[in-house]
C-alpha positions in Angstrom: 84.2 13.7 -14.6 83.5 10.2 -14.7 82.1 9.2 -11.2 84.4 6.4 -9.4 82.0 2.6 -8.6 80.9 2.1 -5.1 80.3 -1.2 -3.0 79.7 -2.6 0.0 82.4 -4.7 1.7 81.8 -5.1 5.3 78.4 -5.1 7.1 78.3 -4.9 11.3 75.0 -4.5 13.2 73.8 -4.2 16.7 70.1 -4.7 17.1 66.7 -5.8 19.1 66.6 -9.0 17.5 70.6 -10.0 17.6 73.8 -8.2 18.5 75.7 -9.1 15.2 75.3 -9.0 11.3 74.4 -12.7 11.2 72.1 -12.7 14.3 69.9 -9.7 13.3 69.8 -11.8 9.9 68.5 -15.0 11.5 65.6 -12.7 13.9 64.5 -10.9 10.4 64.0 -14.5 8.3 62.9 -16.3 11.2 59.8 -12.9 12.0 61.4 -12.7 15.6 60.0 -9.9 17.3 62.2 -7.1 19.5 59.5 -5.9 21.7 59.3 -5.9 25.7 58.7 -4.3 28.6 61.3 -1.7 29.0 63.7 -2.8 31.7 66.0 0.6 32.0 63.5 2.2 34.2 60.3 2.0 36.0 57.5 2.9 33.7 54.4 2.4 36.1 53.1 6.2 35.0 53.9 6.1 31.7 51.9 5.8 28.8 53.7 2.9 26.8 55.9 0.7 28.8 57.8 -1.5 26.1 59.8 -0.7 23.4 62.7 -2.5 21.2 65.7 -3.0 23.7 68.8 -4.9 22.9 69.0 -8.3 24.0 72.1 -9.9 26.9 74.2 -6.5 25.9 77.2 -5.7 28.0 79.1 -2.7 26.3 82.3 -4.0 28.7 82.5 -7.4 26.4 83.4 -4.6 23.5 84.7 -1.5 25.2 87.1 -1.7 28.2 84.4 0.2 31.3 87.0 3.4 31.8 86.1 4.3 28.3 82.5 3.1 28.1 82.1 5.8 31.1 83.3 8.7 28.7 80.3 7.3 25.9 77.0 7.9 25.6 75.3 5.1 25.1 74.2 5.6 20.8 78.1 6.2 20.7 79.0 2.7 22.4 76.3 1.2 20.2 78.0 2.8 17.0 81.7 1.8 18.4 80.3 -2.0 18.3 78.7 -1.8 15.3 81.8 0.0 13.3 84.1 -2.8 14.5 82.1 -5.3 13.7 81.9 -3.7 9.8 85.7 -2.9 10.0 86.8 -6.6 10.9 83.8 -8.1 8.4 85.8 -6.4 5.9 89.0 -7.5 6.6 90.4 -4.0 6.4 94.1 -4.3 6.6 94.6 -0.8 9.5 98.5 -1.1 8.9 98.5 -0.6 5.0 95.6 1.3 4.3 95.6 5.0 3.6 94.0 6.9 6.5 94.0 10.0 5.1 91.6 8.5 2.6 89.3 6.8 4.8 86.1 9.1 6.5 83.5 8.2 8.6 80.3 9.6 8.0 77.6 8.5 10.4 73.8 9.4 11.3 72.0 10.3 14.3 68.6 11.7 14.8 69.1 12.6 18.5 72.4 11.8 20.1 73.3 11.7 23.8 70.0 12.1 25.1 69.9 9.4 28.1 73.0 11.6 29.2 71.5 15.1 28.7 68.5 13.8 30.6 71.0 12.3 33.9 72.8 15.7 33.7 69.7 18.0 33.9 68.0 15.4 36.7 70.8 15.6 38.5 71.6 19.2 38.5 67.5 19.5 39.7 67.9 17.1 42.4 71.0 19.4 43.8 70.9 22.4 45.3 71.7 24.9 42.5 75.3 24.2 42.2 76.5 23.3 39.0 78.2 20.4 39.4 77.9 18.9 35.6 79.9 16.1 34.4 82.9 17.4 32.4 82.3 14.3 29.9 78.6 16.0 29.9 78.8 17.5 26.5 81.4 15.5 24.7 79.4 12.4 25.7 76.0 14.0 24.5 76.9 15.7 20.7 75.8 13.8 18.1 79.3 14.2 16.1 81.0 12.3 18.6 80.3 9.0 17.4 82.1 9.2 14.4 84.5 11.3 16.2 85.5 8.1 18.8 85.6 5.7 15.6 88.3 7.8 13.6 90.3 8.4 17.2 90.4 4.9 17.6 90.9 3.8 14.4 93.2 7.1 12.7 90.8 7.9 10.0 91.6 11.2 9.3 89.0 11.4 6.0 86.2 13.3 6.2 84.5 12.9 9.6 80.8 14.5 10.8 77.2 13.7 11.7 74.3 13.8 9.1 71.1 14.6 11.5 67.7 14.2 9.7 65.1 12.7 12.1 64.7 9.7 11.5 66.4 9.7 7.6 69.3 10.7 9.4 72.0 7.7 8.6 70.4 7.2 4.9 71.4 10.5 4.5 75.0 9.8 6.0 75.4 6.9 3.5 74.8 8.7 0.7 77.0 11.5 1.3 79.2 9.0 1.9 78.9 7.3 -1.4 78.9 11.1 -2.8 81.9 11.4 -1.4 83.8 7.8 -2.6 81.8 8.6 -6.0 83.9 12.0 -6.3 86.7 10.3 -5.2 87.4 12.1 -2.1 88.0 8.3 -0.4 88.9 5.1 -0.7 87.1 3.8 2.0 84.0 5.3 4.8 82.6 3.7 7.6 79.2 4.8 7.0 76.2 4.1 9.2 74.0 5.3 12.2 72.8 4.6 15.9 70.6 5.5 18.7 69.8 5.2 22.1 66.3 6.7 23.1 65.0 4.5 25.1 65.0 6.5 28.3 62.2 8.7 30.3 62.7 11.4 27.9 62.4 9.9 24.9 59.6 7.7 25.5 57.5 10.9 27.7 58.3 12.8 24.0 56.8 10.0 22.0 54.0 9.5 24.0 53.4 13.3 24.5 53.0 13.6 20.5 50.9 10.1 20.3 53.4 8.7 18.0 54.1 5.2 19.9 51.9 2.5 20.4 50.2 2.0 23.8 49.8 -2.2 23.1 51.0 -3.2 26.7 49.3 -6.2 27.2 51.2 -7.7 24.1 54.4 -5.7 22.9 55.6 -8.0 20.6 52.9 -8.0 18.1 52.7 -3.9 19.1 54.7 -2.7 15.8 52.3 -4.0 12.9 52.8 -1.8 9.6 50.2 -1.7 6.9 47.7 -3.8 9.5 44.2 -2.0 9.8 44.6 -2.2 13.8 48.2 -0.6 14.2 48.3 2.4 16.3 51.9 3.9 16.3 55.3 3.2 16.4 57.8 1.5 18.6 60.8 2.7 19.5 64.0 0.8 19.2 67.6 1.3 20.1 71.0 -0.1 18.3 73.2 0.7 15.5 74.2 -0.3 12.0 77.5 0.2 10.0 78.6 -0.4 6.2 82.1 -0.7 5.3 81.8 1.6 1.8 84.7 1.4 -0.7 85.5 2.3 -4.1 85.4 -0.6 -6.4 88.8 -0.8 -7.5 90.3 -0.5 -4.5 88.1 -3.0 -3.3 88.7 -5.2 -6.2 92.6 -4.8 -5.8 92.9 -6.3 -2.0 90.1 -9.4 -2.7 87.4 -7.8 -0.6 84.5 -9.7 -0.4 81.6 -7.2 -2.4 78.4 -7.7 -0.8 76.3 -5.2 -3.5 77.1 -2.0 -5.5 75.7 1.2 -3.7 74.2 2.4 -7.3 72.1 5.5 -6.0 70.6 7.7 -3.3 68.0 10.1 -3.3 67.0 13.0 -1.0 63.3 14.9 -0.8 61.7 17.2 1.7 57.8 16.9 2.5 57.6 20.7 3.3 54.2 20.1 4.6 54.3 19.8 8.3 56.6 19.0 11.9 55.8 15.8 12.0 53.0 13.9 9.8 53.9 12.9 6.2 52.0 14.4 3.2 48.9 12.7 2.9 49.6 11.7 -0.5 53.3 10.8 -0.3 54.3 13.7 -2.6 57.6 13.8 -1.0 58.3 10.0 -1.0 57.0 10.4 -4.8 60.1 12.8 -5.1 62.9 11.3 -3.4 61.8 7.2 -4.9 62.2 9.2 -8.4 65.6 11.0 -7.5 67.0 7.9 -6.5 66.4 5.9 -9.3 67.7 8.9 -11.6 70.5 8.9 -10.0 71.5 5.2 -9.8 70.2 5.1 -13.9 67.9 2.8 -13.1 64.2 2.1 -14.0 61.3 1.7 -11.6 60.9 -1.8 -13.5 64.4 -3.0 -12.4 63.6 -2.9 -8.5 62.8 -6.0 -6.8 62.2 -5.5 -3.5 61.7 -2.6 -1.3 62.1 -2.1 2.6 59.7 0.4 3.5 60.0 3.0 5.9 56.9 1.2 7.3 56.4 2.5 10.8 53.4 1.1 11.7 51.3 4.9 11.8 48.1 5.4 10.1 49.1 7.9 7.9 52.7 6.9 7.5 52.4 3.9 5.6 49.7 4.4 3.5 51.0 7.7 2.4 54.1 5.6 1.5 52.3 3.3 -0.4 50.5 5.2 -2.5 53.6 7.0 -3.2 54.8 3.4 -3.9 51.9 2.7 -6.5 52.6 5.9 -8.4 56.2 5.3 -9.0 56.1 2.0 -9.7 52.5 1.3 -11.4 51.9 -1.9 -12.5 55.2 -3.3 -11.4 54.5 -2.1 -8.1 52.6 -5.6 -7.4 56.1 -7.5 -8.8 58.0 -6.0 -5.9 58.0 -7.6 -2.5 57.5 -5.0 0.0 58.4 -5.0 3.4 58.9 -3.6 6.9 61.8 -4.6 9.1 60.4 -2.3 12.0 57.7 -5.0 12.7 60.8 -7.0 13.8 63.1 -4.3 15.4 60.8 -1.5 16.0 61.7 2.0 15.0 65.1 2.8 15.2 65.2 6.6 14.4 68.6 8.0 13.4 69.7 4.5 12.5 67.0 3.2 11.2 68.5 3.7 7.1 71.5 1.7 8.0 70.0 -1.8 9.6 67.4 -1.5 6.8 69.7 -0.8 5.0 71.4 -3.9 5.2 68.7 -6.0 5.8 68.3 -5.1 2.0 72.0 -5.9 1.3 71.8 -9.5 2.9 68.3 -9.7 1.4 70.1 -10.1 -2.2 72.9 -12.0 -0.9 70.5 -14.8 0.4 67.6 -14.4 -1.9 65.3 -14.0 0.7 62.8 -11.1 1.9 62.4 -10.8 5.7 58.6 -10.6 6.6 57.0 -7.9 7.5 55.3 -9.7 10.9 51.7 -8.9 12.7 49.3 -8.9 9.9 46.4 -9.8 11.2 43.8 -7.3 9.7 43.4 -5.4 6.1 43.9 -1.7 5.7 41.0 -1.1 3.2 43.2 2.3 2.6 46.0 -0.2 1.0 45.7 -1.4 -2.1 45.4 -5.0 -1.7 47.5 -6.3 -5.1 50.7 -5.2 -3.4 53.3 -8.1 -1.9 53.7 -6.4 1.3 55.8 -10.0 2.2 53.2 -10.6 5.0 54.1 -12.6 8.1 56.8 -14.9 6.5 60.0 -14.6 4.6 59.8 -15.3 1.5 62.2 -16.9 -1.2 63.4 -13.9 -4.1 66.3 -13.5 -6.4 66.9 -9.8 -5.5 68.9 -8.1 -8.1 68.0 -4.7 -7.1 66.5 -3.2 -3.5 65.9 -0.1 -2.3 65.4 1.0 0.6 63.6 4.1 2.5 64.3 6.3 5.4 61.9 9.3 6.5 62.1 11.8 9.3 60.2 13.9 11.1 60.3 17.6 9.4 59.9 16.1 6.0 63.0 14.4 5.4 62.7 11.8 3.1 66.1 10.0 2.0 66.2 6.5 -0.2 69.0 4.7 -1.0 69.6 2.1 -3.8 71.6 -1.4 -3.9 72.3 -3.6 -6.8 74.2 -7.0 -7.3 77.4 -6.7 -8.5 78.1 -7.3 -12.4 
């Protein structure tokens, strides 16, 4: 069968470094960091004590507070950021087929900040169990996209993709599987997360995966720079208003790019540290570009998955090199999570579409806080260091890896 065109119609984004699509666009162009001292709670024995929050956030500007109560807050984040994408759109909710539109959405971890009150609570008691009986609706990971289609009446396909970290670059591309088989017309694809909280950043810590750069946060998150010494976590949410071309074409939508490809790998090497020599990201860079029918030549620009680890991003950029050769040094190369820090489960989807606005403004964001060479890097790369820089992006890509060894890449073209 002949697979159905996919593109990308509405964009909504909820971030460190702006609360909206065209705010998070003006913080990546302009190298605006997202780091601080973490404000949700008092971090005086812990290890790292900053992270990525969001910025003048009130969830009861978007969500009326009798609701808000019944979310976690990833869910709230992904409620804001679906709308957002929805209106962006200009989805008409009265003539559209719902049984055609699905919502397909990535989280790495879920409810966590309210599995972590729950538990606190019930050990601070004495013994009864006296849980909230929003506890477990509010802390599954399906129940993002779950609140989207309730409010909305999608009644398309409608689950949670969880992969670490990769986990909403996976959910877009089974969404675009899904439009490409012609399943829907239309899916609100995306991610979110909220792990800022004691439990999250104790767990980071524990596993010396974050950064400890407290006496200056916001040049903490510093990928591919010989002095960066783990990631920082970030919190927020992306969405991407998917639709088949035709049906797109047929109501006027504005296309922002054609979703031409995905790709999926696994490391199977270890928990939690990538392959040394990116044999994985090899893998899933080649898969994506076999299935969009592309060649490594045609790729412009590539946001990396760029943590800021010492192994990570080497690894990555090797992998990079192989793939690529000698058009790897053509490609301008970057890291959005020296901006917004890491964003775990929706990590794919704001890179995602910082790749997407990327080729709509012909402009790469900068990858921010390079201040010392990685002799391990090969120094002929554009790693798009410290400022944007101007680029007529025909083609970006975009990676997304997880802990386990899940390595997903998706792939984004202008439209003919």
């Amino acid at each position: 069968m002949e697979l159905k065109r996919v593109v990308v119609t509405g964009l909504g984004a909820l971030t460190p470094i702006g609360n909206t699509k065209d705010e998070y666009w003006e913080g990546l162009i302009s190298g605006k960091s997202g780091a601080a001292p973490i404000t949700y709670y008092d971090t005086e024995k812990f290890k790292t004590k900053f992270a990525c929050e969001l910025k003048n956030f009130n969830v009861t500007d978007f969500i009326n507070r009798k609701e808000a109560r019944k979310m976690d807050r990833f869910a709230q984040y992904a409620m804001v950021a679906a709308d957002e994408a929805i209106a962006d759109a200009k989805l008409n909710l009265d003539s559209v087929n719902k049984l055609r539109v699905g919502v397909i959405w990535g989280a790495g971890i879920g409810g966590i900040e309210t599995f972590q009150q729950e538990v606190l609570n019930f050990a601070e008691g004495d013994g009864t169990p006296r849980f909230n009986p929003f506890f477990i609706p509010k802390m599954i990971a399906d129940i993002a996209p779950a609140n989207i289609s309730i409010k909305h009446g999608f009644m398309g396909p409608n689950y949670t993709t969880v992969s670490a970290c990769a986990s909403s670059a996976n959910a877009m591309f089974d969404a675009l599987n899904t439009i490409r088989l012609g399943h829907c017309d239309v899916v609100v694809t995306g991610g979110s997360e909220a792990a800022v909280t004691i439990a999250g950043m104790g767990g980071f810590n524990a596993m010396h995966a974050l950064s400890t750069r407290n006496e200056s946060p916001e040049t903490a998150s510093r990928p591919f720079d010989g002095t960066r010494d783990g990631f920082v976590l970030g919190e927020g949410a992306g969405a991407l208003i998917l639709e088949e071309y035709e049906h797109a074409k047929a109501r006027g939508a504005k296309i922002y790019a054609e979703f031409v490809g995905g790709g999926l790998s696994s490391d199977a090497y270890h928990m939690t540290a990538p392959h040394p020599d990116g044999i994985g990201v090899i893998a899933v860079m080649k898969n994506c570009l076999e299935n969009a029918g592309l060649k490594p030549e045609d790729v412009d620009h590539i946001n990396t998955h760029g943590t800021s680890t010492p192994l990570g991003d080497v690894a990555e950029l090797k992998a990079i090199s192989e793939i690529f050769g000698s058009h790897a040094k053509n490609i301008n190369i970057n890291s959005t999570k020296s901006m917004t820090g890491h964003l775990l489960g929706a990590a794919g989807a704001i890179e995602a579409i910082s790749t997407i606005l990327a080729m709509e403004h012909s402009i790469v964001p900068p990858t921010i806080n390079h201040t010392t060479v990685d002799e391990k890097i090969d120094p002929e790369l554009n790693l798009t260091l410290n400022k944007a820089q101007k680029r007529d992006v025909k083609v970006a890509m975009s990676n997304t890896f997880g802990f386990g060894g899940h390595n997903a890449c998706v792939l984004f073209k202008k439209i003919d």
